[in-house]
Backbone as JSON, one array per atom type, in Angstrom:
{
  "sequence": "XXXXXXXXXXXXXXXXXXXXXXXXXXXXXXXXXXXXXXXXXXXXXXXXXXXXXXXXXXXXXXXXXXXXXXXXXXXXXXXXXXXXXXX",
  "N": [[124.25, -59.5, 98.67], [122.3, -57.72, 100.69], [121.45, -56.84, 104.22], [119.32, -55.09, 106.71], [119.25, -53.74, 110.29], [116.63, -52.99, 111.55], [114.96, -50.63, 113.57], [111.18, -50.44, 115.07], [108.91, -48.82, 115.58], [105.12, -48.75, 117.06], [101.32, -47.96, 116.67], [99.73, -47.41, 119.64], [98.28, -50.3, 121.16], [98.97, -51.48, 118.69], [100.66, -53.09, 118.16], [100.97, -56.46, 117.43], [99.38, -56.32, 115.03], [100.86, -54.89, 113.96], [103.01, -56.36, 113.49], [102.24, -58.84, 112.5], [101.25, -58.13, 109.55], [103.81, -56.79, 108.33], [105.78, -58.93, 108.84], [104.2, -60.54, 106.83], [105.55, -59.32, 104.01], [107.64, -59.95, 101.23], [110.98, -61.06, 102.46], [111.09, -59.93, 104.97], [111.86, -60.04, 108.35], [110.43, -60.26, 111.35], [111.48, -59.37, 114.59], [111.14, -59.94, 118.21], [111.21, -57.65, 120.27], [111.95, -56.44, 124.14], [111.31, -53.95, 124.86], [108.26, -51.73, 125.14], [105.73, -51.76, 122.67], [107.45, -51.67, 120.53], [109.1, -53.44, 117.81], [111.54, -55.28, 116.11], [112.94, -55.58, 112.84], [114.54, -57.51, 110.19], [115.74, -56.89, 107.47], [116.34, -58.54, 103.92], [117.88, -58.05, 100.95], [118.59, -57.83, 97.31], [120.39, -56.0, 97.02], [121.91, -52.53, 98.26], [119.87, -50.36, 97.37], [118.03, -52.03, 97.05], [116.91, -53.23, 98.64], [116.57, -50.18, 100.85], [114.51, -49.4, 99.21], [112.61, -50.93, 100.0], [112.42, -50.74, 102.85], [111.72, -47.75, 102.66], [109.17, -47.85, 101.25], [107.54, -49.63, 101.74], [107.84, -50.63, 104.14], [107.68, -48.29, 105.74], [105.26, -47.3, 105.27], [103.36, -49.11, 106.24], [100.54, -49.67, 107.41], [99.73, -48.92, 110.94], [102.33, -48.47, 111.4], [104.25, -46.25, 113.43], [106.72, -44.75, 113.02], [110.48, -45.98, 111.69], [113.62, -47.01, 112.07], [116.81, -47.17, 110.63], [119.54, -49.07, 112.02], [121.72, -50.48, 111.65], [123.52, -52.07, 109.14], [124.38, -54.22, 106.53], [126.45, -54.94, 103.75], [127.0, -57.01, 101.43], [128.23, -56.33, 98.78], [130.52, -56.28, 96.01], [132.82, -54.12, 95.23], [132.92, -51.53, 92.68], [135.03, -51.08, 90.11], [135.47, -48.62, 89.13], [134.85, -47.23, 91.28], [135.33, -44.49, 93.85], [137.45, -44.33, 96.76], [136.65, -45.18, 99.71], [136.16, -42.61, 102.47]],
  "CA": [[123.15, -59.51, 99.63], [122.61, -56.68, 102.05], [120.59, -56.83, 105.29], [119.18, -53.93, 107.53], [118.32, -54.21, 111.13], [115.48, -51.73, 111.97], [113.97, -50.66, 115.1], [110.39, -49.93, 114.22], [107.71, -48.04, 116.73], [104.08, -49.03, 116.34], [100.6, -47.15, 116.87], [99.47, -47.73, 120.75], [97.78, -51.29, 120.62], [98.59, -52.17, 117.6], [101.59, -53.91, 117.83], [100.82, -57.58, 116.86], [98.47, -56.1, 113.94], [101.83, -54.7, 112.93], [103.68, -57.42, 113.21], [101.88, -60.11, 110.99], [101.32, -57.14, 107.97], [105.68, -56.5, 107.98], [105.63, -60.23, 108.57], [104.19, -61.11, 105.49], [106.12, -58.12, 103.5], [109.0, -60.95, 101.33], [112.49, -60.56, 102.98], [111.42, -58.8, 105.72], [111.83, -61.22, 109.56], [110.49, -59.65, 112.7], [112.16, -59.7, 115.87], [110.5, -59.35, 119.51], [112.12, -56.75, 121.89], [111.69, -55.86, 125.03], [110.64, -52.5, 124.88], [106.61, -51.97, 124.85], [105.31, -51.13, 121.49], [108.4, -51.36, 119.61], [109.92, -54.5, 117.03], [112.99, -55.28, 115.17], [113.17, -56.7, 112.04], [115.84, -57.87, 109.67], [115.16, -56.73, 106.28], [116.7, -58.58, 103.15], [117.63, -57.89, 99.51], [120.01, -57.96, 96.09], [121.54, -54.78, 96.97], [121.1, -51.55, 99.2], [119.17, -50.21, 96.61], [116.13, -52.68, 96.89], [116.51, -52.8, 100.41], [116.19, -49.16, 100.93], [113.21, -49.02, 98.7], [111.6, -51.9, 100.89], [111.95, -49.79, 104.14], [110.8, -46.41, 102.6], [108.56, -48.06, 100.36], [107.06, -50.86, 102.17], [107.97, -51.02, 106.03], [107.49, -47.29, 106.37], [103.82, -46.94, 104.69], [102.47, -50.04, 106.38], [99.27, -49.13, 108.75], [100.03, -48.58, 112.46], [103.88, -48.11, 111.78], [104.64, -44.74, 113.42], [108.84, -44.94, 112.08], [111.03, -46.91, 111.31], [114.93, -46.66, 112.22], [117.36, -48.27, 110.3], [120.2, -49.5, 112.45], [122.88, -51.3, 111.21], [123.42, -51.91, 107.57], [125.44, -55.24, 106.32], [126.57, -54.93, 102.14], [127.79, -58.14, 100.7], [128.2, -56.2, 97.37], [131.75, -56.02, 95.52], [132.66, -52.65, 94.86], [132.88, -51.36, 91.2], [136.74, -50.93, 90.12], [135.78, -46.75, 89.48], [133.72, -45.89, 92.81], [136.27, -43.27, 94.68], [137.73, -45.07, 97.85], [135.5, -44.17, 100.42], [136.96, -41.31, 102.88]],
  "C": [[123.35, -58.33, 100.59], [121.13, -56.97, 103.02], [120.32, -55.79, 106.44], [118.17, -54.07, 108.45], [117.26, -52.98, 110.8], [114.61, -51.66, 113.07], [112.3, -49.98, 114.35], [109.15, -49.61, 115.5], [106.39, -48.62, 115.95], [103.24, -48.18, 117.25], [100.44, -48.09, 118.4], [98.77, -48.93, 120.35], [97.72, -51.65, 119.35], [99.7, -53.21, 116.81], [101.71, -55.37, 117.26], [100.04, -57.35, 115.28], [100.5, -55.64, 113.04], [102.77, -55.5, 112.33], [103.79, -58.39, 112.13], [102.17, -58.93, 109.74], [102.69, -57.17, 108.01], [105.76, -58.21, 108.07], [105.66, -61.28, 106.8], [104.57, -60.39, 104.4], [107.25, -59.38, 102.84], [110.37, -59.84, 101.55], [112.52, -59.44, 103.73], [111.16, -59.72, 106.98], [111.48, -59.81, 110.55], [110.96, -60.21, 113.27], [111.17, -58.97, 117.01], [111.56, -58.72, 120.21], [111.14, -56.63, 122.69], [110.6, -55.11, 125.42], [108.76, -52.37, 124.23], [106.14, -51.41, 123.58], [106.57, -50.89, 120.76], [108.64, -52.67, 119.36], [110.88, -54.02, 116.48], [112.39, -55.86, 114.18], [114.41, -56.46, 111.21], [115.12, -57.57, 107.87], [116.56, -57.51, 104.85], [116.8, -58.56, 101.81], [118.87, -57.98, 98.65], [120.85, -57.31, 96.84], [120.83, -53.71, 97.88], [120.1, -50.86, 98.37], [117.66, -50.38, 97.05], [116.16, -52.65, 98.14], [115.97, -51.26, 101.15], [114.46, -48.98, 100.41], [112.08, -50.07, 99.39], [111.37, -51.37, 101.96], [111.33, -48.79, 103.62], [109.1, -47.09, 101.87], [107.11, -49.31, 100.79], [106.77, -51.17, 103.34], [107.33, -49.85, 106.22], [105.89, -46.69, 106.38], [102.92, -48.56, 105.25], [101.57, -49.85, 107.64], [99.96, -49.65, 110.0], [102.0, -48.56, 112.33], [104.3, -46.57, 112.11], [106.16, -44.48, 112.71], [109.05, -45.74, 112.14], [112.19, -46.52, 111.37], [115.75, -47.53, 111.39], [118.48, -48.01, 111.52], [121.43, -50.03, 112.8], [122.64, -51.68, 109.86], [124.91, -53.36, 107.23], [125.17, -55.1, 104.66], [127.47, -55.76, 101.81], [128.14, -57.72, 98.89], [129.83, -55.87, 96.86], [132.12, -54.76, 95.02], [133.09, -52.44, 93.5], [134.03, -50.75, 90.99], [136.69, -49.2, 90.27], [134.96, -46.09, 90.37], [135.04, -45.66, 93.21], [136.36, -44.53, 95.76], [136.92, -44.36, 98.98], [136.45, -43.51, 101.67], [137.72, -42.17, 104.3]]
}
């Protein structure tokens, strides 16, 4: 399982419009912040892989989203005996 927060900016008034659409996106949770015209959400999937391709692919192309940050990055995946040790 991997999960990726994401800060995500929206068009001036159009923040609740953005909300529900990423809302109903599967394995993707909004979060309310603070900050005016900006959400979180929690994006989940198999692997970073599908997750990745759900933010570029999905979060990032959805009407009134100006960006999308990822954040923090959690990978529940076992590593494969010949990936290099990482640095």
């Amino acid at each position: 399982m991997t999960a990726i927060g994401v800060f995500v900016r929206a068009e001036p008034g159009q923040l609740e419009q953005v909300r529900e659409r990423l809302s109903s996106i599967d394995g993707v949770e909004t979060l309310v912040l603070e900050e005016p015209g900006a959400l979180g959400l929690v994006l989940k999937a198999d692997d970073l892989r599908t997750a990745h391709e759900l933010l570029a692919d999905q979060v990032e192309k959805t009407p009134g989203v100006l960006c999308a940050w990822p954040i923090h990055t959690e990978v529940d995946e076992p590593r494969v005996a010949d990936d290099p040790p990482p640095p």
